[in-house]
N, C-alpha and C positions, 0 to 999 in steps of 0.2 A: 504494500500500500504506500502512497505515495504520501511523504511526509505534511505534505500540504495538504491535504485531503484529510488526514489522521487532524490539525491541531485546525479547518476548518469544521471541524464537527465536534471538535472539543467545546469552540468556540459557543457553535448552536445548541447544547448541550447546557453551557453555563450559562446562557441566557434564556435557557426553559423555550426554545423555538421550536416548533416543528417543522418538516418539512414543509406543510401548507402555507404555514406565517411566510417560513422565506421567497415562494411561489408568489403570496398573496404581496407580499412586501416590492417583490423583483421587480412583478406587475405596474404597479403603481410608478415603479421606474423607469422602465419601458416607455408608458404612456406620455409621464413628463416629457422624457428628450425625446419622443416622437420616435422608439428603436428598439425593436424588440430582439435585438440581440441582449440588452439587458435582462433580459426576464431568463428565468433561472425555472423550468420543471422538476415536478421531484424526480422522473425519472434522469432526468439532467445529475440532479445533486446529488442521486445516489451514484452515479457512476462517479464523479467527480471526489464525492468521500470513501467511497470504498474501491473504486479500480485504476486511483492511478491517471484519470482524465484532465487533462490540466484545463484550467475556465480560461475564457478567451478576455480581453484584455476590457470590455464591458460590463462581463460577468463578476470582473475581480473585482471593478468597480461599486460592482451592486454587494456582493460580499462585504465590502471594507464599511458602505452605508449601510446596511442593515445589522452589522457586528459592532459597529463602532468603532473599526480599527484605521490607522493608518493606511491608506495601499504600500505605502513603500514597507508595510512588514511582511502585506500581505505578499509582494512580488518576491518580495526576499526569499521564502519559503518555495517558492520554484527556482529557486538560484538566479532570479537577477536581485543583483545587492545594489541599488543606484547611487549608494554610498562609495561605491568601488568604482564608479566610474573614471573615475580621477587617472586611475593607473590605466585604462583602456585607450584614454585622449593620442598618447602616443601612438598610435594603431595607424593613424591617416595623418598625413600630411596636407591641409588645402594650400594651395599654391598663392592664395590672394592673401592680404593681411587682414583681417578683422576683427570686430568686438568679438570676445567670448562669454558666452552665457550658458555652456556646457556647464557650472558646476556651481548658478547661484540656486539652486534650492539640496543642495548636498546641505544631509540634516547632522552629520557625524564624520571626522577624520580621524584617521592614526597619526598617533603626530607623540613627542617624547613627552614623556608624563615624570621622568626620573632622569634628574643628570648626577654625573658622579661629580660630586663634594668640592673635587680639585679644579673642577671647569673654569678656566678663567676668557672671559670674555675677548680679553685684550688682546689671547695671544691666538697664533693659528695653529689650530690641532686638527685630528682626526679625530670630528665630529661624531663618527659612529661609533667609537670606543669612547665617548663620552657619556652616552647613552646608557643608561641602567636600565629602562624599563619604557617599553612602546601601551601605549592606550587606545582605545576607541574613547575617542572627548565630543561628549554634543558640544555643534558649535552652536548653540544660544549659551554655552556657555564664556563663547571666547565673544560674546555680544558687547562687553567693554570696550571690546580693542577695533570694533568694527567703525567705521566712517563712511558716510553715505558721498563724501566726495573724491573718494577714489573709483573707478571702474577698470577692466584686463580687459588688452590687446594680444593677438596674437599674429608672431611673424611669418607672412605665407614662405612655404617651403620654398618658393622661386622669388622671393622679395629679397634684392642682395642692394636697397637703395642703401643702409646704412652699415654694410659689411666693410668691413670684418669685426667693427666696434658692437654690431648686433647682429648677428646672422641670423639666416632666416629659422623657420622655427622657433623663436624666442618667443618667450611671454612677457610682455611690461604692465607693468601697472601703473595707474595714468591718473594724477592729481588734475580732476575738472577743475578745482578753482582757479587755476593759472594757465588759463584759457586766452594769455594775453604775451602777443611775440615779446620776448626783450630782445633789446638791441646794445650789444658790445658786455662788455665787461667781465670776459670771463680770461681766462690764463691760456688756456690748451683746448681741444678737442673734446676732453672729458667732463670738462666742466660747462662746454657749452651745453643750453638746454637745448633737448631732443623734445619735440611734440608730436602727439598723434592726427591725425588729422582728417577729415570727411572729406573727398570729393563727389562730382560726379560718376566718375568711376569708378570710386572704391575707396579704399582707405590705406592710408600710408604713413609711414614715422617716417621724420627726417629734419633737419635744421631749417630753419624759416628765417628766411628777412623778408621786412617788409619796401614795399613802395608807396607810393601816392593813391595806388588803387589797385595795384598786385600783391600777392604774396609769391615767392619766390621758395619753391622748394628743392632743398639744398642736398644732395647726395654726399655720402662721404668719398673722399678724392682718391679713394681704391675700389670704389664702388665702378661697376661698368654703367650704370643706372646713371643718362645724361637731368640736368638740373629742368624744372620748368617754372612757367610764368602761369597761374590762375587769376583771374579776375577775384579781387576779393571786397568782400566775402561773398559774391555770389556764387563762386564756381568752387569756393575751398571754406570748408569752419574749421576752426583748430578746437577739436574737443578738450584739449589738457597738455601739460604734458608730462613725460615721463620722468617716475621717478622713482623706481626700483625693475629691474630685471632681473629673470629667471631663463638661464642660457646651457642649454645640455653641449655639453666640450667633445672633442675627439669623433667629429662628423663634419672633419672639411673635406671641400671639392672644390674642384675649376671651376672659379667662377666663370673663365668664360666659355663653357661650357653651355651655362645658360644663358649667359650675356648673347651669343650666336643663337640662339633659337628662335626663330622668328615667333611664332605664339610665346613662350614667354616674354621677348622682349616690349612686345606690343602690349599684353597683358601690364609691365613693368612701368610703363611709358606713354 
């Protein structure tokens, strides 16, 4: 029997339902969204609790309402954990850069719960030997540390405008409030700010100066990715800009590789 079939009938069980209540209850469901793929027969629900039948992605819906449960406990219980999605993101590479929304309702992360004693912040160590003890942490409890004016970009696999200092595939995380170009004052390269930005085409990180009525987006000078002129702000908004990246190391290639590829470079440009 299938594990999820076995603690759905637990479920109906602790709630004194019968078969008919869930039928009568599914119904009602059905009806709302105008779908009877939500309704649930008892001959339905017997297979489902005792042979191993898995509910279709309607059905769990109506289960999670008539239970009172989460869906995401419910789906768990057939082995999608949507808490785990996190680790699967690397799976696909999209080619284009843009906002990511893959992981704003992830309800739980493993993340270090125990560092050893000696951790000193200052110095550089191997961070995994610092580690005592891994956790599953709800994140409504890391709800402190959260700020509703940051939002994640992500670098398209064939975006090389800001390489080598960001190669593609990168994640940034991108301060809205400073949604506003500055001009000069930085020392080097690293210190200049990098922003994210909206066009008509898509979306892109890279240096900005401004003109009288352009925004000039600015490649880095190893990048193959030529510079351009948008009409602003009609043709460009600057959403933020960046100000923390997350960069997986030991996956470089010729750039001009895909600097020569005509759909990328057109894609790029």
């Amino acid at each position: 029997m299938c594990p999820g079939g076995q603690n759905l009938r637990l479920l109906r069980d602790q709630l004194g339902l019968t078969m008919r209540d869930v039928e009568t209850a599914s119904a009602r469901i059905a009806q709302k969204h105008g779908n009877d793929e939500f309704a649930i027969p008892p001959s339905r629900l017997s297979d489902i609790e005792t042979k191993g039948v898995f509910p279709s992605i309607f059905r769990l819906y109506s289960f999670a309402a008539i239970y009172r449960r989460d869906i995401r406990e419910l789906m768990s219980w057939y082995g999608v954990d949507l808490d785990g999605m996190a680790s699967d993101l690397d799976f696909v590479r999209p080619t284009k850069s843009h906002l990511s929304e893959a992981l704003a309702n992830i309800s739980a992360v493993h993340m270090p719960v125990r560092l050893d004693p000696s951790f000193d912040p200052r110095r550089t160590v191997n961070f995994g030997r610092m580690v005592e003890g891994w956790g599953l942490v709800p994140l409504a409890y890391l709800a402190q540390f959260e700020s509703p004016q940051y939002t994640y970009g992500y670098i398209g696999s064939e975006d090389l405008t800001m390489y080598p200092i960001l190669p593609p595939a990168s994640f940034v995380q991108i301060d809205e409030a400073k949604n506003k170009v500055v001009e000069g004052g930085w020392r080097s390269e690293y210190e200049r700010p990098i922003y994210f930005l909206e066009t008509r085409s898509g979306h892109v990180c890279c240096w900005c100066t401004l003109t009288k009525d352009e925004i000039i987006l600015q490649p880095h000078p190893m990048s193959p990715v030529a510079a351009r002129a948008l009409r602003y702000p009609q043709q460009a908004e600057v959403l933020g800009q960046v100000v923390g990246v997350a960069i997986k190391l030991g996956e470089w290639r010729q750039v001009f590789d895909v600097a020569t590829n005509s759909k990328a470079h057109e894609a790029l440009n």
